[in-house]
C-alpha positions in Angstrom: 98.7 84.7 155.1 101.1 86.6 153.2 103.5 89.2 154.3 102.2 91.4 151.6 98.6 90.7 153.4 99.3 92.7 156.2 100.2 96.0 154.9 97.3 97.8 153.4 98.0 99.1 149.5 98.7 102.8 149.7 96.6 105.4 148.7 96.0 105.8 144.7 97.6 109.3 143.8 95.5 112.0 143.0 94.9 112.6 139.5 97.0 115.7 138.2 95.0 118.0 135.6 96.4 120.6 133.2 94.3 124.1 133.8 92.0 124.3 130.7 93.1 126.8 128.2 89.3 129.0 128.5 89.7 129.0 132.3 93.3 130.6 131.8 92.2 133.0 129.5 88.8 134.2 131.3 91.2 134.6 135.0 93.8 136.8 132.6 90.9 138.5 131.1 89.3 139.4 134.5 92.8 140.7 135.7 93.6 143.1 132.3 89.9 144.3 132.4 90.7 145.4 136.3 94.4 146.9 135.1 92.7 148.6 132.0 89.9 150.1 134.1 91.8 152.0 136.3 94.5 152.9 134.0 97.3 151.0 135.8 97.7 148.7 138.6 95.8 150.7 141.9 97.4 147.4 143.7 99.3 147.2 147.2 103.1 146.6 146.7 102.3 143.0 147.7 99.9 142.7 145.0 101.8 144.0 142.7 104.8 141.8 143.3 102.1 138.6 143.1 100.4 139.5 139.8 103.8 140.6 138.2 105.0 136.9 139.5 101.8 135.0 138.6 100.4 136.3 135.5 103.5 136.0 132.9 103.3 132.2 134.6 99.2 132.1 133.6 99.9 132.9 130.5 102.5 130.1 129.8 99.2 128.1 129.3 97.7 130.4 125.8 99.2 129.2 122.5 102.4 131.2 122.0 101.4 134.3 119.7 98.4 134.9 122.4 101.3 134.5 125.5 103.3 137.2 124.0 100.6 139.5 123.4 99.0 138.9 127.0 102.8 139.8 128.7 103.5 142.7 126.4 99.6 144.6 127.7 100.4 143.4 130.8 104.0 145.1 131.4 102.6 148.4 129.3 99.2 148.5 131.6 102.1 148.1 134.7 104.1 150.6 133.9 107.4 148.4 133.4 107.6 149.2 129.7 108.0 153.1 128.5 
């Protein structure tokens, strides 16, 4: 018997997958349908603070023209562009 023999292999790593471009775009889509229904965010402070966090980061997952577009309604629907 081997050294090697008596330690058990560790664990295989888990398998890291990139969220899938339609799954990004239907979760943005529910949350700008939500905003554009009640004419502006009708959020808690703390959600507030997590969408304005989380979405511009979602979005980093559309092509690039799409991105810009999604930020752009998203600060006008919030209120943080005049």
């Amino acid at each position: 018997m081997t050294q090697i023999d008596l330690f058990p292999a560790p664990p295989p790593e888990p398998a890291v997958t990139a969220p899938q471009t339609e799954d990004v775009r239907a979760r943005i889509t529910k949350v700008m349908g939500a905003l554009a229904l009640t004419g502006g965010p009708g959020w808690t402070a703390k959600e507030t603070a997590y969408w304005r966090t989380v979405l511009p980061q979602m979005a980093n997952w559309l092509p690039p023209a799409e991105r810009d577009a999604v930020r752009a309604e998203f600060e006008r629907l919030t209120g943080t562009l005049p």
